[in-house]
Biopython code that builds the backbone (N, CA, C, O; Angstrom):
import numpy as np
from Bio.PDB.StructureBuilder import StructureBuilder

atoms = [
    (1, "UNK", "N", (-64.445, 120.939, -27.798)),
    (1, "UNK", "CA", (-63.580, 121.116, -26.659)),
    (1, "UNK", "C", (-63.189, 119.742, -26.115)),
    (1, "UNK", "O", (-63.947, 118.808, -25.854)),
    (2, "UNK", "N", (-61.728, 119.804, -25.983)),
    (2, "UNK", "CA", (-61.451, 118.369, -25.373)),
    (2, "UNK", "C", (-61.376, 118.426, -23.788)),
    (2, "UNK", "O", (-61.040, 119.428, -23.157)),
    (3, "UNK", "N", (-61.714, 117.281, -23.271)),
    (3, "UNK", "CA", (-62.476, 117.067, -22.021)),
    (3, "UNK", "C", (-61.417, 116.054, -21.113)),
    (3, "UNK", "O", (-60.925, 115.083, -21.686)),
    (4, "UNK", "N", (-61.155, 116.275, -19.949)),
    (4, "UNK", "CA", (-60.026, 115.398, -19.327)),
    (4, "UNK", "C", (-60.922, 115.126, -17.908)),
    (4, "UNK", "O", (-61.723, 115.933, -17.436)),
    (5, "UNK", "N", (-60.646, 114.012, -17.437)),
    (5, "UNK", "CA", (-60.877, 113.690, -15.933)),
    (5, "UNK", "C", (-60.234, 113.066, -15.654)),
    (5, "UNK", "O", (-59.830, 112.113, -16.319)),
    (6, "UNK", "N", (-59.807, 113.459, -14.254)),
    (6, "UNK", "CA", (-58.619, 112.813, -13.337)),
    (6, "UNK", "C", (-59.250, 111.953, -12.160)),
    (6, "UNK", "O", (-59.523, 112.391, -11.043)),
    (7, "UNK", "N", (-59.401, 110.878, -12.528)),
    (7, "UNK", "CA", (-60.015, 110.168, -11.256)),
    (7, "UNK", "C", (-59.212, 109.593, -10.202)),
    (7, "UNK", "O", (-58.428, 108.784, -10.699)),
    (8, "UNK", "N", (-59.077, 109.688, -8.840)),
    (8, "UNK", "CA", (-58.032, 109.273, -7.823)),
    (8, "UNK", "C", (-59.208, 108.326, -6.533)),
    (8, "UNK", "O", (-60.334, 107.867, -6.726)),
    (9, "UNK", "N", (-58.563, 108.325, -5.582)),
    (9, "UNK", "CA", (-59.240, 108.384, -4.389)),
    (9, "UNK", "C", (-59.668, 109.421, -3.887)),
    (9, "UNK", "O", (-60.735, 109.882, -4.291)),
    (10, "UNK", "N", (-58.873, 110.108, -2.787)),
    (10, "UNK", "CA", (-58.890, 111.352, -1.921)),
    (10, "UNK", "C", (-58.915, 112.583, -2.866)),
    (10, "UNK", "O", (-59.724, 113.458, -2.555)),
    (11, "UNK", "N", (-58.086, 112.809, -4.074)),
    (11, "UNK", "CA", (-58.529, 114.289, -4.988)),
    (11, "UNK", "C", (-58.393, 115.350, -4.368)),
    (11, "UNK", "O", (-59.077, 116.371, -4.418)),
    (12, "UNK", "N", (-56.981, 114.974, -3.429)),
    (12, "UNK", "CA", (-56.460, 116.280, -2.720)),
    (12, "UNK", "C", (-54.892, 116.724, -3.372)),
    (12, "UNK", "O", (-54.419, 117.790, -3.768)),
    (13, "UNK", "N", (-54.420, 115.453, -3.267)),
    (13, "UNK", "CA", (-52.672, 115.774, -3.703)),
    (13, "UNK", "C", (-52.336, 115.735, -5.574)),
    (13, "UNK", "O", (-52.316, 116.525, -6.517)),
    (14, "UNK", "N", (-52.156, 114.549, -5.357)),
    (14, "UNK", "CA", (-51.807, 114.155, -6.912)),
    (14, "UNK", "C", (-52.535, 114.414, -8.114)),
    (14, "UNK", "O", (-52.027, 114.951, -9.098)),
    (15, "UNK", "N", (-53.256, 114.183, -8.068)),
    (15, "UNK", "CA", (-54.680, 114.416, -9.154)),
    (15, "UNK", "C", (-54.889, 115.763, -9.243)),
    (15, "UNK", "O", (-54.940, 116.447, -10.265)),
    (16, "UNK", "N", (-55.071, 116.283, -7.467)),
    (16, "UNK", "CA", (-54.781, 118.039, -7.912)),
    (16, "UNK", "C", (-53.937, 118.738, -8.720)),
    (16, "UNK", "O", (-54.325, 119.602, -9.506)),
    (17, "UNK", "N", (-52.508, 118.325, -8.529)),
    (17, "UNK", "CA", (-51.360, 118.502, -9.203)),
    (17, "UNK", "C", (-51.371, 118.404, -10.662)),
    (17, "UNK", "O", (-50.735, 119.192, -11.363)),
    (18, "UNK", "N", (-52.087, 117.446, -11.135)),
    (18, "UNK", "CA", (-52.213, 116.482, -13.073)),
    (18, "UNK", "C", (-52.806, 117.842, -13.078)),
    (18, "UNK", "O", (-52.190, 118.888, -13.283)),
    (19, "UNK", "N", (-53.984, 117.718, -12.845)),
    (19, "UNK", "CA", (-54.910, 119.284, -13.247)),
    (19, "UNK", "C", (-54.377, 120.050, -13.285)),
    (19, "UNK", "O", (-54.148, 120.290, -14.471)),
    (20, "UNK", "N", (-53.883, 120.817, -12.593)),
    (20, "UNK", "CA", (-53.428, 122.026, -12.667)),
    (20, "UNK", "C", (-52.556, 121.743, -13.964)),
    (20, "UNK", "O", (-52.664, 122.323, -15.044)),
    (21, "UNK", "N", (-51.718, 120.786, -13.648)),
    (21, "UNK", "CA", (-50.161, 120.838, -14.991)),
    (21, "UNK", "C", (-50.894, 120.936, -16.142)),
    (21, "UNK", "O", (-50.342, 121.680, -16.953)),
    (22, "UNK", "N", (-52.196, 120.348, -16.624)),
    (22, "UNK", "CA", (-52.560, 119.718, -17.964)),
    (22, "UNK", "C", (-53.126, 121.390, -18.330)),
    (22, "UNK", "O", (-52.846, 122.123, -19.279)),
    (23, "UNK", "N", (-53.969, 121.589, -17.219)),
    (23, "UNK", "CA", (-54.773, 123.103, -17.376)),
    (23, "UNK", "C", (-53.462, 123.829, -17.963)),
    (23, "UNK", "O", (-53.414, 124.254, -19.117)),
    (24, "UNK", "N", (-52.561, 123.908, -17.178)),
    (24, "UNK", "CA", (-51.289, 125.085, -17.810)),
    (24, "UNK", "C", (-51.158, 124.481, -18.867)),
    (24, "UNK", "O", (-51.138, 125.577, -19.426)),
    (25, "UNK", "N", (-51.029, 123.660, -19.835)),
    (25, "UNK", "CA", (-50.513, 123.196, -20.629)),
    (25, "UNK", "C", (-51.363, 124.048, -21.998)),
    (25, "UNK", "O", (-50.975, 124.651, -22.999)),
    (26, "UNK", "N", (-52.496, 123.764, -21.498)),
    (26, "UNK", "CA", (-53.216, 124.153, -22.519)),
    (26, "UNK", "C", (-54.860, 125.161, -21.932)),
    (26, "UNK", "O", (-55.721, 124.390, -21.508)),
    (27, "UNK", "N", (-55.165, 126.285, -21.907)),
    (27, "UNK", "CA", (-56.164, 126.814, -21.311)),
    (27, "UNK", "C", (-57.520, 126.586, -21.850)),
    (27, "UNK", "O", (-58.422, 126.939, -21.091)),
    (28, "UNK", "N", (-57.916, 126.021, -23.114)),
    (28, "UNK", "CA", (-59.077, 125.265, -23.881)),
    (28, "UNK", "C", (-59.257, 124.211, -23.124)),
    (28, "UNK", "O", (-60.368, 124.056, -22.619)),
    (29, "UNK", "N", (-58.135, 123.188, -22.861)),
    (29, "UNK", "CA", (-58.888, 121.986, -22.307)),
    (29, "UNK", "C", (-59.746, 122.111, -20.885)),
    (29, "UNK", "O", (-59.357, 122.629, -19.838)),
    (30, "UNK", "N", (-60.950, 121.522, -21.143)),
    (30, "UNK", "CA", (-61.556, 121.315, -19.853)),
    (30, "UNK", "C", (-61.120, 119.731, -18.783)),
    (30, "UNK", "O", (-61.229, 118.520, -18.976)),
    (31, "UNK", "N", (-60.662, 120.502, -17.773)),
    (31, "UNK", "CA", (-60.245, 119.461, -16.988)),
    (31, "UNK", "C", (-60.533, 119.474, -15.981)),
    (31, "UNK", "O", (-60.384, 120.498, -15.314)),
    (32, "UNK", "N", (-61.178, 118.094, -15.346)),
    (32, "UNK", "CA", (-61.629, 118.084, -14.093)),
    (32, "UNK", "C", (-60.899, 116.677, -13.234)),
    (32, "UNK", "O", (-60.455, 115.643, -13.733)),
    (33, "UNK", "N", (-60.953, 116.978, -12.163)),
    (33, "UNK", "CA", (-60.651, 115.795, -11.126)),
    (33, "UNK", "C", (-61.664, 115.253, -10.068)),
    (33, "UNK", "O", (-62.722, 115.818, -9.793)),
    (34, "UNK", "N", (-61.281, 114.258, -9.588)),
    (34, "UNK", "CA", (-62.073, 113.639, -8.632)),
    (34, "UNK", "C", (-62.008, 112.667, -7.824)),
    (34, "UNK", "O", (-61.309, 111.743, -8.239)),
    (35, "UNK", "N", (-62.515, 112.506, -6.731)),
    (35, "UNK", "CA", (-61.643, 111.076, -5.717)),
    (35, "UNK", "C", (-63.155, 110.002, -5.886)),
    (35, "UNK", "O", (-64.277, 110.390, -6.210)),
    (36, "UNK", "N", (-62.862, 109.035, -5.655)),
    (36, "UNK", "CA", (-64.076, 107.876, -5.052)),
    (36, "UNK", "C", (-64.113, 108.052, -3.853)),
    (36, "UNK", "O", (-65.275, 107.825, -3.518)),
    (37, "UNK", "N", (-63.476, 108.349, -2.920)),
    (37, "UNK", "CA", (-63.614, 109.097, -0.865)),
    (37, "UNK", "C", (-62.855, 110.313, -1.072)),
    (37, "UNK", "O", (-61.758, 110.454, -0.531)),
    (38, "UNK", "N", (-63.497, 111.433, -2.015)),
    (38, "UNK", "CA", (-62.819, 112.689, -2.099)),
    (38, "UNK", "C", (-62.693, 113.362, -0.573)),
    (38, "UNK", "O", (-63.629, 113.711, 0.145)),
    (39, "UNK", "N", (-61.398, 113.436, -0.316)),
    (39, "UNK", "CA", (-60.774, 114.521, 1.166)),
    (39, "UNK", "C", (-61.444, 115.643, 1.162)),
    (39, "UNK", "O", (-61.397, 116.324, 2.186)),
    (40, "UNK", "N", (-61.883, 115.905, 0.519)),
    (40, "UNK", "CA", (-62.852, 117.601, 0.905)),
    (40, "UNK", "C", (-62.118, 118.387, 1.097)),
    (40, "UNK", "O", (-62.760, 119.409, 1.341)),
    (41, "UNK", "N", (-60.556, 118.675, 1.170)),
    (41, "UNK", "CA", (-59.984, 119.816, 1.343)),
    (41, "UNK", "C", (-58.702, 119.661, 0.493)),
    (41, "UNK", "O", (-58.556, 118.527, 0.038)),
    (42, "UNK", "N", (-58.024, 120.296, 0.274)),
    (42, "UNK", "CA", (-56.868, 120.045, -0.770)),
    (42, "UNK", "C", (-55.761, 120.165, 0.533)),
    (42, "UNK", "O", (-55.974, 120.771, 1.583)),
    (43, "UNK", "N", (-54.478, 119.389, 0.152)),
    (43, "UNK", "CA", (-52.995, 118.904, 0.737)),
    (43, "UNK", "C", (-52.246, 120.141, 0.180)),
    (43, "UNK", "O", (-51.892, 120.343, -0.982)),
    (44, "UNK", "N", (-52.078, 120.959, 1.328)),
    (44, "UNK", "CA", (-51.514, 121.899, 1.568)),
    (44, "UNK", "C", (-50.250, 122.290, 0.679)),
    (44, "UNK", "O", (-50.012, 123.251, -0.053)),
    (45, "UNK", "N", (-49.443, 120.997, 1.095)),
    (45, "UNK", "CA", (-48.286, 120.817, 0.613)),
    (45, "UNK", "C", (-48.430, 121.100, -1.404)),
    (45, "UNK", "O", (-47.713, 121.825, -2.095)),
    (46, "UNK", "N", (-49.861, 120.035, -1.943)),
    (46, "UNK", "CA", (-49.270, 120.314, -3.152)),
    (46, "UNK", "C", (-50.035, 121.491, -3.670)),
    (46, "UNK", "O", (-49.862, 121.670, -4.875)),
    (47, "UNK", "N", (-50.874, 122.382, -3.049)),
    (47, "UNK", "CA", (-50.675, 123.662, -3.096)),
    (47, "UNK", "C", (-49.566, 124.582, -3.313)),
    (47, "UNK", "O", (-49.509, 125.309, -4.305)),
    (48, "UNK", "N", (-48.298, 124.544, -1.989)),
    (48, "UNK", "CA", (-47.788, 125.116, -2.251)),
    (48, "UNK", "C", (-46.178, 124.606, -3.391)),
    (48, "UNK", "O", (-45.279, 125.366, -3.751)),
    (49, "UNK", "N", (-46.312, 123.215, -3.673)),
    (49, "UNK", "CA", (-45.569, 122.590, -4.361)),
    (49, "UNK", "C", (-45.683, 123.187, -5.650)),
    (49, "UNK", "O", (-44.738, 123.465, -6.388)),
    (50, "UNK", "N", (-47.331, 123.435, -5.961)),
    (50, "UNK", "CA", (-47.317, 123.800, -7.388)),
    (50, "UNK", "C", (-47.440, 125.299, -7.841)),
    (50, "UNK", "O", (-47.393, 125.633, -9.025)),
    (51, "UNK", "N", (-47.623, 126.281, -6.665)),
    (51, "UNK", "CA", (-46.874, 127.671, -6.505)),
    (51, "UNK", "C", (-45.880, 127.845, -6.623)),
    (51, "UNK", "O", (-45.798, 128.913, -7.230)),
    (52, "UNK", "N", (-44.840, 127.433, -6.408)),
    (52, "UNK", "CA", (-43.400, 127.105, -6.578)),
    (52, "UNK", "C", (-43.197, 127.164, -8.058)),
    (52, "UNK", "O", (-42.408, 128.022, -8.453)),
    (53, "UNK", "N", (-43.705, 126.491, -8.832)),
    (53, "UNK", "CA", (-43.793, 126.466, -10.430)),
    (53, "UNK", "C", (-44.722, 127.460, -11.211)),
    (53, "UNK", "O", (-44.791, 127.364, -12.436)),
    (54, "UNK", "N", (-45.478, 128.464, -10.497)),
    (54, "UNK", "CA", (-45.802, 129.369, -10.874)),
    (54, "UNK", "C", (-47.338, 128.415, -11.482)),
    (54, "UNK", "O", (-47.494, 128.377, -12.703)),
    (55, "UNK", "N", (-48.367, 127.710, -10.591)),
    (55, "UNK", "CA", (-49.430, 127.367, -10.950)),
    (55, "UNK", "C", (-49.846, 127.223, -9.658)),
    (55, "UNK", "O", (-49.434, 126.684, -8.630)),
    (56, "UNK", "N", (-51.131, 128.101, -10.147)),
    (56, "UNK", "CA", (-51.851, 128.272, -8.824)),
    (56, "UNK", "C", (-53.532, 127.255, -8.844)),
    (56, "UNK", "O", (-54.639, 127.397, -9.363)),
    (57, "UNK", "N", (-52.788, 126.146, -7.865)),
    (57, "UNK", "CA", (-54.553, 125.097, -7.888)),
    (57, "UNK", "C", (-55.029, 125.764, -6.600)),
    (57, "UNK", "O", (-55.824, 124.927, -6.173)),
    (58, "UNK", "N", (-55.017, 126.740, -5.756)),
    (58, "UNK", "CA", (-55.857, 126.729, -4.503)),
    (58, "UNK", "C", (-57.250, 127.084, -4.680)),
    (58, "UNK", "O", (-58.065, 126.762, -3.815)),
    (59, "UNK", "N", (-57.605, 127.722, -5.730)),
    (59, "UNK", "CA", (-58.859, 127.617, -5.868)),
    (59, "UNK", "C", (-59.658, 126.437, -6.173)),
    (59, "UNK", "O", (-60.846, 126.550, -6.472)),
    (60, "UNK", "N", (-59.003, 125.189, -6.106)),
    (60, "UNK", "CA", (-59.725, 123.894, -6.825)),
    (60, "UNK", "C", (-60.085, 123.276, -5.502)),
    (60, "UNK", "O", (-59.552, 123.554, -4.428)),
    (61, "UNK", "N", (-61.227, 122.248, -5.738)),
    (61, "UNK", "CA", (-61.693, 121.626, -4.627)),
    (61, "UNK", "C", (-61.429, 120.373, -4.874)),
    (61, "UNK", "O", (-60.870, 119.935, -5.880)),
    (62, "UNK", "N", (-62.005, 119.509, -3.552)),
    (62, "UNK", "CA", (-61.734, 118.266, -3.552)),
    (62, "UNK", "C", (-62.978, 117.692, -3.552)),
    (62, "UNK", "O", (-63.833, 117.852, -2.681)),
    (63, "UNK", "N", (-63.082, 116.922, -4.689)),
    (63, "UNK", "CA", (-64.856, 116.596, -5.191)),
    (63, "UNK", "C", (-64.736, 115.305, -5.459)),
    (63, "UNK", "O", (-63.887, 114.683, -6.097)),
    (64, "UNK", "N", (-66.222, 114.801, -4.579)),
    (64, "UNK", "CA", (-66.450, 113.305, -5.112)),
    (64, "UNK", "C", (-66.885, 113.342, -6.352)),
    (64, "UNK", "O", (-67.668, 114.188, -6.782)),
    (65, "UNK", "N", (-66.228, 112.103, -7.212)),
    (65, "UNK", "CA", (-66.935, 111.536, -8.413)),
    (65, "UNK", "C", (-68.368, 112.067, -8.424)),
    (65, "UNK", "O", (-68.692, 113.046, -9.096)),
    (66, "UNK", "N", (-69.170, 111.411, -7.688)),
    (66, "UNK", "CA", (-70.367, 111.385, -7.746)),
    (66, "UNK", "C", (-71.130, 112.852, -7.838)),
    (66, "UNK", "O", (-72.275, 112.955, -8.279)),
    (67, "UNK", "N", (-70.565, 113.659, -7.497)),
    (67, "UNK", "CA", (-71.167, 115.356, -8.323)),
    (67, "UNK", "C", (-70.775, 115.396, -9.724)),
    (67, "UNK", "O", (-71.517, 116.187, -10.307)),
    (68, "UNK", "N", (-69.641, 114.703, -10.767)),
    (68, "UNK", "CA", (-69.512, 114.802, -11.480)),
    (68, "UNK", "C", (-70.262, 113.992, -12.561)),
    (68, "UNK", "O", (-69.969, 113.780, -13.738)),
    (69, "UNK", "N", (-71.072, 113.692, -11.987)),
    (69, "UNK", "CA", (-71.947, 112.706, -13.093)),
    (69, "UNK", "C", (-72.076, 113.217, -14.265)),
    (69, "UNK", "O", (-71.677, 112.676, -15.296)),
    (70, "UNK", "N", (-72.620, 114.252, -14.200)),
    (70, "UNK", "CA", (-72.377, 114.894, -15.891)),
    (70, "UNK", "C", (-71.634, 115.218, -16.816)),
    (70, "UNK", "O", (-71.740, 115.364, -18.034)),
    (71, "UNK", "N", (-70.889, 115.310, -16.092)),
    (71, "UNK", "CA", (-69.355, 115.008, -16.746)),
    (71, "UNK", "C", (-69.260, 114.357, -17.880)),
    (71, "UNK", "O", (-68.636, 113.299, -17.801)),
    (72, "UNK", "N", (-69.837, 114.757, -19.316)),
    (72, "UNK", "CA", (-69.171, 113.275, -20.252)),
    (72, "UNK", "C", (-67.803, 113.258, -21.074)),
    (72, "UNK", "O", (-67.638, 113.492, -22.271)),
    (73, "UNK", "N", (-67.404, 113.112, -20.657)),
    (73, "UNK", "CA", (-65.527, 113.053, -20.653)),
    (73, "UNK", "C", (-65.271, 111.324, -21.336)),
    (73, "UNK", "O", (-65.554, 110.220, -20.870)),
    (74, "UNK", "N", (-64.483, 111.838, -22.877)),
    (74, "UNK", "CA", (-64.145, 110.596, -22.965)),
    (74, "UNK", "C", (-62.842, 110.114, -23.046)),
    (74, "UNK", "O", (-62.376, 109.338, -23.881)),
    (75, "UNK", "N", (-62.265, 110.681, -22.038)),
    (75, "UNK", "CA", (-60.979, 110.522, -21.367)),
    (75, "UNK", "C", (-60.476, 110.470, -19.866)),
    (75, "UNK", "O", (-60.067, 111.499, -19.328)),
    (76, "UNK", "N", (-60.507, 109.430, -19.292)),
    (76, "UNK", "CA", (-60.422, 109.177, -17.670)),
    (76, "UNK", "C", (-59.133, 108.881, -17.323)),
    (76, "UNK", "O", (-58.780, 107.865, -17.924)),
    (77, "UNK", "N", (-58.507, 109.203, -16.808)),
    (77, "UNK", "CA", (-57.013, 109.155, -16.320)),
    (77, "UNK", "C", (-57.170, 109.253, -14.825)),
    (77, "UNK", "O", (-57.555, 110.221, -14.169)),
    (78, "UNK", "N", (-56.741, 107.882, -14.354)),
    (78, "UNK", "CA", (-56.554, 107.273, -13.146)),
    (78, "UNK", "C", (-55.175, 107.229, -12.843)),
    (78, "UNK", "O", (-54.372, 106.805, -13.674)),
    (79, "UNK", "N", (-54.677, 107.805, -11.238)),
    (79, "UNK", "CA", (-53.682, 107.989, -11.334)),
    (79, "UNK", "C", (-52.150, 107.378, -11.242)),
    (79, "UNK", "O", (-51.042, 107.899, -11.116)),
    (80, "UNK", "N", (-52.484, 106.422, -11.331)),
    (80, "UNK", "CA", (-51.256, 105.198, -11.527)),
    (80, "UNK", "C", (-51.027, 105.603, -13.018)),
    (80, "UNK", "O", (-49.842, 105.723, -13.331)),
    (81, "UNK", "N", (-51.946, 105.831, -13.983)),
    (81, "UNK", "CA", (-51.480, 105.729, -15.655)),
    (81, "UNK", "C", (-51.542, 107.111, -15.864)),
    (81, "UNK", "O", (-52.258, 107.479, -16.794)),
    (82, "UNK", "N", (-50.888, 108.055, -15.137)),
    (82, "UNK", "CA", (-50.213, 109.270, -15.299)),
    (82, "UNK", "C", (-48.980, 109.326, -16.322)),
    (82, "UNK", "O", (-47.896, 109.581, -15.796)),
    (83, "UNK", "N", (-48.986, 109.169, -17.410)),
    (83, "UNK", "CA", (-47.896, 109.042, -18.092)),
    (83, "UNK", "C", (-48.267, 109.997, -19.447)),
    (83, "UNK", "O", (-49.382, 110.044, -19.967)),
    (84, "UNK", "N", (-47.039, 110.765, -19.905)),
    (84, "UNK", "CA", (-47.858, 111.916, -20.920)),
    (84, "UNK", "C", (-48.860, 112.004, -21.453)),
    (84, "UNK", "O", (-49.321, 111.578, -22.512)),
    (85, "UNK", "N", (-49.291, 112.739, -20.463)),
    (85, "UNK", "CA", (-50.870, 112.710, -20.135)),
    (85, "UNK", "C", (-51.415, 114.072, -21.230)),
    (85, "UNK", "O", (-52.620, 114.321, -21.217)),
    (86, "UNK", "N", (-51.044, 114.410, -21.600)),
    (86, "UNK", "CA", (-51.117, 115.723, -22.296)),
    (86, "UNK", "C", (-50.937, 115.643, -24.226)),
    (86, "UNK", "O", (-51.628, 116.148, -25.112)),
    (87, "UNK", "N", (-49.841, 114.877, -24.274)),
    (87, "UNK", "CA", (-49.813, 114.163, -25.713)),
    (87, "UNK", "C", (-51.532, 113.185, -26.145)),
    (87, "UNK", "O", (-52.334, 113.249, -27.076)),
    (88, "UNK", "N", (-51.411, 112.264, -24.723)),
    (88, "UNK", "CA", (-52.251, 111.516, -24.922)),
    (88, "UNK", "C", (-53.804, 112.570, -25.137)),
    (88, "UNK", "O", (-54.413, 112.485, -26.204)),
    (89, "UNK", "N", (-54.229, 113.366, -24.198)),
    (89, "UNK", "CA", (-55.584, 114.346, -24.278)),
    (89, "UNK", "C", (-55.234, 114.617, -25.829)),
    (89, "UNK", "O", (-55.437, 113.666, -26.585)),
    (90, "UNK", "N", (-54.813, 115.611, -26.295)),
    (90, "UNK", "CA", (-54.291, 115.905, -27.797)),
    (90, "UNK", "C", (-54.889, 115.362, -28.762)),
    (90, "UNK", "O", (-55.454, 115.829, -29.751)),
    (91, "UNK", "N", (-54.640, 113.855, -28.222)),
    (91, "UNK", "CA", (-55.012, 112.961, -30.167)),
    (91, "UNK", "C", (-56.466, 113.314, -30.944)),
    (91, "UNK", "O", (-56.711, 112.826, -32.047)),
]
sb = StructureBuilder()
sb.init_structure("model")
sb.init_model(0)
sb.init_chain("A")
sb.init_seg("    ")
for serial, (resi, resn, name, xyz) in enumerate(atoms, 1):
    if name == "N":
        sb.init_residue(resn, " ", resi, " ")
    sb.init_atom(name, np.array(xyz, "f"), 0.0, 1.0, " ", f" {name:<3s}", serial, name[0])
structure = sb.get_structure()
């Protein structure tokens, strides 16, 4: 199983958003996100931004890194290098 992590700051808006898109993309991949000062609540807005497109993240939380320690993911995507992010998981 291929393994994705989205590492941000806060792990409310943007990073929420990658997840969800990558998850639709493909329902095998395991994908997780996470902030370094995770917001603890998800941004409303890209909730309903990504309802709009028929993907539903409201069930996802906003989690520090640091619960994810176990996580061994050997793919980290930070979100400045958001760039086909989905080709790239793939290889």
């Amino acid at each position: 199983m291929k393994k994705v992590l989205i590492l941000c700051t806060g792990n409310s808006c943007r990073s929420q958003m990658t997840h969800g898109w990558l998850q639709s993309f493909d329902k095998d991949l395991y994908v997780r996100s996470a902030g370094t000062n995770a917001a603890g609540k998800l941004n409303e807005g890209a909730v309903a931004a990504m309802a709009e497109v028929g993907i539903d993240i409201s069930n996802h939380t906003s989690d520090s890194i640091w619960v994810l320690t176990t996580l061994h993911t050997p793919l980290v995507l930070l979100k400045k290098s958001i760039v086909s992010l989905y080709a790239f998981a793939m290889r």
